[in-house]
C-alpha positions as CSV (number, residue, x, y, z in Angstrom):
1,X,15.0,-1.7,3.9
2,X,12.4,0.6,2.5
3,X,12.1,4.0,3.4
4,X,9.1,5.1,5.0
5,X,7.1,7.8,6.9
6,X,4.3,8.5,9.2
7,X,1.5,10.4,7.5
8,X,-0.5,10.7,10.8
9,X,-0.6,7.6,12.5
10,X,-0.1,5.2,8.9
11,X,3.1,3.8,7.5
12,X,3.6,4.7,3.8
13,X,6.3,3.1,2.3
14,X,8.2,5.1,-0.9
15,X,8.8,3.3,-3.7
16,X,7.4,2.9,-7.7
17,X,5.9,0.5,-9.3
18,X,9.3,-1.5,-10.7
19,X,10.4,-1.6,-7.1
20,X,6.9,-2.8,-6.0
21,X,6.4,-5.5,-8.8
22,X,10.4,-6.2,-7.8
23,X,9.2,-7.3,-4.1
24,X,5.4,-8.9,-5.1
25,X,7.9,-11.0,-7.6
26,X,10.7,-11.5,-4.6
27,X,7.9,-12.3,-2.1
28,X,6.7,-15.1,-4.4
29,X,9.6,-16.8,-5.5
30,X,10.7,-17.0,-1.8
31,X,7.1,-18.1,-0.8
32,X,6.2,-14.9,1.4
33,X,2.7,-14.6,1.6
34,X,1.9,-11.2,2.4
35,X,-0.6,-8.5,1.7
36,X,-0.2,-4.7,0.3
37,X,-2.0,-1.9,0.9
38,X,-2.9,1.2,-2.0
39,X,-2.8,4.0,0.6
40,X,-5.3,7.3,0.1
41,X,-6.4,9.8,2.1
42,X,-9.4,7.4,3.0
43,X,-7.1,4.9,4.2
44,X,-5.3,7.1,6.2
45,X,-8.4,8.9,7.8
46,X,-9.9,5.2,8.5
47,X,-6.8,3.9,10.3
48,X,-7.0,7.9,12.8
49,X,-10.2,7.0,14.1
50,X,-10.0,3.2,14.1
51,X,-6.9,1.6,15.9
52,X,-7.7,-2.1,14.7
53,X,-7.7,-0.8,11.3
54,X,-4.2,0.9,12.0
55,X,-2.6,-2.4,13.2
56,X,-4.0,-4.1,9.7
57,X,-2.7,-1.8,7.8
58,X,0.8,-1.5,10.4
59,X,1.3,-5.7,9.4
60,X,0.9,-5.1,5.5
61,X,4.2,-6.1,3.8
62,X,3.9,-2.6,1.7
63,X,1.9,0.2,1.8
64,X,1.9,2.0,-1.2
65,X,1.3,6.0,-2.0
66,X,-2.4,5.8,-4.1
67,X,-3.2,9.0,-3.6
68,X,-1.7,12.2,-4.3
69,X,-1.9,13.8,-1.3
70,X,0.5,11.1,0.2
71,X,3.0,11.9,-2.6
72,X,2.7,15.3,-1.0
73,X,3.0,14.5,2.3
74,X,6.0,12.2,1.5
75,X,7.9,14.4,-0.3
76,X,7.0,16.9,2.4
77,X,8.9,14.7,5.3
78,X,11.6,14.4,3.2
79,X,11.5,11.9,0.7
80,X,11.5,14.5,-2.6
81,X,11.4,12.1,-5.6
82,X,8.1,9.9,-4.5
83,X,5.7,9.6,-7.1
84,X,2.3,8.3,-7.0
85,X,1.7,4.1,-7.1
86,X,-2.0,4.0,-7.4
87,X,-3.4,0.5,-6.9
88,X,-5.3,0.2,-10.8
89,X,-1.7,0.6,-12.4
90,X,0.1,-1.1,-9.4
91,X,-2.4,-4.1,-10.6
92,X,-1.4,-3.6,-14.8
93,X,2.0,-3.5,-13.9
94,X,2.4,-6.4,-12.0
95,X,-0.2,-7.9,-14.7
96,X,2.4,-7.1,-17.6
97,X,5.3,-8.1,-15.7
98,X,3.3,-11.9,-14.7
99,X,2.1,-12.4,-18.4
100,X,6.0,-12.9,-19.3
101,X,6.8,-14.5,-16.0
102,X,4.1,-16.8,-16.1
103,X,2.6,-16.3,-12.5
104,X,-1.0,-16.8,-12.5
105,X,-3.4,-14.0,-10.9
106,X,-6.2,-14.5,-9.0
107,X,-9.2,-11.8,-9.0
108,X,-11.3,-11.9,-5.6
109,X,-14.2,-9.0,-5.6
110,X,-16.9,-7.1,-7.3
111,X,-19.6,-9.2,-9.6
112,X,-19.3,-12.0,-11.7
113,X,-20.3,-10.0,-14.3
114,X,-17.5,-7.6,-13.3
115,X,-14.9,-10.4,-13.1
116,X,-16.1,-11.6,-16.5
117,X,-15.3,-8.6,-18.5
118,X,-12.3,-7.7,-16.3
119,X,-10.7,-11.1,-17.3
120,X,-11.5,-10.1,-21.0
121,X,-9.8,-6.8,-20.5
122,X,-6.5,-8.2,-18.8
123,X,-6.5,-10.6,-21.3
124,X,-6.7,-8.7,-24.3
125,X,-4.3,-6.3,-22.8
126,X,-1.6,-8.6,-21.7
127,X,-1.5,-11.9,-24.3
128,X,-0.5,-14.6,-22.2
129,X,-1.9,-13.5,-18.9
130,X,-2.6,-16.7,-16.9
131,X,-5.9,-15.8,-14.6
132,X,-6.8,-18.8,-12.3
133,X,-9.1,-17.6,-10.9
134,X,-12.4,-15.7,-10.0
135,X,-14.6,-15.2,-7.2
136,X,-17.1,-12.8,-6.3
137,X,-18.2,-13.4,-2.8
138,X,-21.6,-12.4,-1.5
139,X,-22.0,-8.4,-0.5
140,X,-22.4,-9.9,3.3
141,X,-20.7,-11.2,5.8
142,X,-19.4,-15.1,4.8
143,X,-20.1,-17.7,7.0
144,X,-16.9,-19.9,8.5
145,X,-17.6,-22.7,5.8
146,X,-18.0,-20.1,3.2
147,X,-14.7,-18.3,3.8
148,X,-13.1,-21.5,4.2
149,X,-14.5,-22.6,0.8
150,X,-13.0,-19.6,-0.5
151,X,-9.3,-20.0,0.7
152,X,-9.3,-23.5,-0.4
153,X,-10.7,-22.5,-4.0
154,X,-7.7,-19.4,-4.1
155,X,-5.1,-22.3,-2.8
156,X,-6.2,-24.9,-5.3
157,X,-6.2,-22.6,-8.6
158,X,-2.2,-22.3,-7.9
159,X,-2.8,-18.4,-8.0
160,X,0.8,-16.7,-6.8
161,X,-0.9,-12.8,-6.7
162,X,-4.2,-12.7,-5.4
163,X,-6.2,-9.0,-6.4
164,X,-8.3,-8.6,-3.6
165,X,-11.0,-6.1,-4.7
166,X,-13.6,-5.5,-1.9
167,X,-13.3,-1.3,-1.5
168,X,-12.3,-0.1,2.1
169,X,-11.3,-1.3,4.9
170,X,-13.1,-4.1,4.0
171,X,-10.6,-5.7,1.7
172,X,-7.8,-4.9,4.2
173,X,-9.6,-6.6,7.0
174,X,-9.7,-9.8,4.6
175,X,-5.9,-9.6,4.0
176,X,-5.8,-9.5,7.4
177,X,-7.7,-11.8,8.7
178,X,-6.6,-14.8,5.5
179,X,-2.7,-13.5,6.1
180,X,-0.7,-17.1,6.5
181,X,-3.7,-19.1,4.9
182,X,-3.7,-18.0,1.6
183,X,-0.7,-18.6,-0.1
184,X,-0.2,-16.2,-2.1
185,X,0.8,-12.4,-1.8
186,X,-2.6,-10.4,-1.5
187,X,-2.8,-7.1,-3.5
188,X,-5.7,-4.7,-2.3
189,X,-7.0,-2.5,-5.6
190,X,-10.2,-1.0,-4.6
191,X,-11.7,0.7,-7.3
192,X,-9.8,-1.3,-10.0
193,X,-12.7,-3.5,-10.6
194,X,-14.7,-1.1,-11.1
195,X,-12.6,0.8,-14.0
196,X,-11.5,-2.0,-15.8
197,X,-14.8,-3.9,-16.1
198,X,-15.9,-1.0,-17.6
199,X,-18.2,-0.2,-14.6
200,X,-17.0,3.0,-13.5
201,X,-15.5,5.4,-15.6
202,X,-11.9,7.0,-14.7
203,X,-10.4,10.1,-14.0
204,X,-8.5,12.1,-17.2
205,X,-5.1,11.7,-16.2
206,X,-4.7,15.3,-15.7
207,X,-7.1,15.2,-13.5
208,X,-5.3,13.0,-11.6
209,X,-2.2,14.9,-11.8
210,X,-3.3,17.6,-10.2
211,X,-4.8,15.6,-7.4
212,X,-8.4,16.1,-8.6
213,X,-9.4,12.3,-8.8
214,X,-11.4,13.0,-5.9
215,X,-13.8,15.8,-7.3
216,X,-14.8,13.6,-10.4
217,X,-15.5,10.5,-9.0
218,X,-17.3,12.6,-6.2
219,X,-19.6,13.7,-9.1
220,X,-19.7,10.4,-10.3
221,X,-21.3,9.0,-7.2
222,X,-22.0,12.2,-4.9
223,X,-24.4,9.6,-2.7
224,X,-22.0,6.8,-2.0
225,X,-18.8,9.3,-1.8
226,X,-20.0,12.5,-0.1
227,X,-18.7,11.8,3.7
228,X,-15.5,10.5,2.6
229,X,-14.8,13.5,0.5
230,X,-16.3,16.1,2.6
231,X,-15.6,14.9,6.0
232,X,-12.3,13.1,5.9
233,X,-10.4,15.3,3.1
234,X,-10.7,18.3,5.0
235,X,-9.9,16.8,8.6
236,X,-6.7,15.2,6.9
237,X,-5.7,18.7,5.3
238,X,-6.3,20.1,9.0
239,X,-4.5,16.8,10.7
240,X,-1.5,16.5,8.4
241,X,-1.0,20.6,8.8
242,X,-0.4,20.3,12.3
243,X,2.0,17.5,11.7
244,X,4.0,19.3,8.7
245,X,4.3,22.2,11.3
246,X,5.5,20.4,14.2
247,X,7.9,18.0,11.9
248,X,9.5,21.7,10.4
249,X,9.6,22.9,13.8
250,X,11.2,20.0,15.1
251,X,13.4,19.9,12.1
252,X,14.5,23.8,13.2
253,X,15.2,23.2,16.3
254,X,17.8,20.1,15.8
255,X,19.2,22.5,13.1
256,X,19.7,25.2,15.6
257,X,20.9,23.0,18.4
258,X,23.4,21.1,16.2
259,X,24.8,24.5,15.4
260,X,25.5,25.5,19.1
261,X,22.6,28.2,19.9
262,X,19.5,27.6,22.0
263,X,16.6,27.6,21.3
């Protein structure tokens, strides 16, 4: 069973990307179409103030630790050796692990012209890569038919790993809402389209190290990211405070108890 923890009201799962690619791989075999979730602080801060959004994300098969600051706070509640599994290499591992297994990818998101260099990059990258698929829906609500249309295409292409691409929570609430009628397990990526069509430029890994991923793709796009960054980064800092303090308080007071004084 994997080990997990609350980081406010959101299930993040530990694990790595071998163990992740392990399950996507078990979960097709076996013919378990579920959906995984790449976990940030934005996630987490959509799911506090939205409790549909919380039960999408409370049905996902796995929820992975994207962003640094739920390494952090796992390692904080106890799980020490979590690393980071951020959806973009989440997305090239399984990628390198399908091109020798032969499981064909499906990429659901972005542009066309995004998908079309995307599958070039993948491609190039990973010889052997079978993609059966692209679709770039319309930047609107679909119709019935239109959804519809777009399950049956996914189904027919014989696709095993769909990358759902659509930025948040929208691309959750499509896992969601298509769980047990596409079959296929559903990955959510969110900004991968973006980097690996060449669209949007990522962070220096040592930016990313230190957990500053944020603060250059906030001066990439100051417009579009300013309220998630400014807003919801320092209400989590605040929010998950007050839960590392009553968790070590809780934790003191079981210590205390189990050795025979009161508290």
């Amino acid at each position: 069973m994997t080990q997990a923890r609350r980081i406010l009201k959101t299930r993040v799962d530990a694990t790595s990307y071998e163990d992740a690619c392990d399950r996507i791989q078990t979960w097709v075999e076996t013919g378990r179409w579920g959906y995984v979730v790449a976990a940030n602080v934005h996630v987490v801060m959509t799911a506090y103030w939205d409790a549909h959004y919380q039960r999408i994300l409370e049905a996902a098969a796995l929820v992975t630790s994207d962003g640094m600051p739920l390494v952090m706070g796992l390692r904080l509640l106890g799980i020490p050796g979590q690393s980071r599994v951020y959806g973009p290499d989440l997305m090239l591992a399984w990628c390198d692990r399908a091109a020798q297994l032969g499981m064909p990818i499906y990429l659901y998101g972005g542009t066309e012209a995004m998908l079309a260099q995307m599958a070039v990059y993948l491609r190039e990258r990973f010889s052997g890569l079978p993609i059966a698929g692209t679709h770039a829906p319309p930047f609107r609500a679909l119709t019935p038919a239109e959804a519809a249309a777009d399950i049956e295409r996914i189904n027919q292409s014989g696709a095993r790993v769909v990358f759902v691409g659509l930025g948040c929570p929208k691309q959750e609430q499509w896992m969601h809402r298509h769980q047990g009628q596409v079959q296929a397990v559903m990955v959510g990526v969110g900004a991968a389209f973006s980097f690996f069509s060449g669209d949007v430029a990522q962070a220096p890994r040592w930016m990313m190290r230190l957990g500053l991923e944020w603060l250059y793709r906030f001066a990439q796009e100051p417009g579009r990211l300013w309220r998630r960054y400014l807003i919801n980064n320092p209400a989590f800092v605040l929010l998950f405070g007050a839960q590392l303090l009553k968790h070590r308080l809780w934790g003191r007071r079981n210590r205390e108890q189990s050795s025979g004084f009161d508290v």
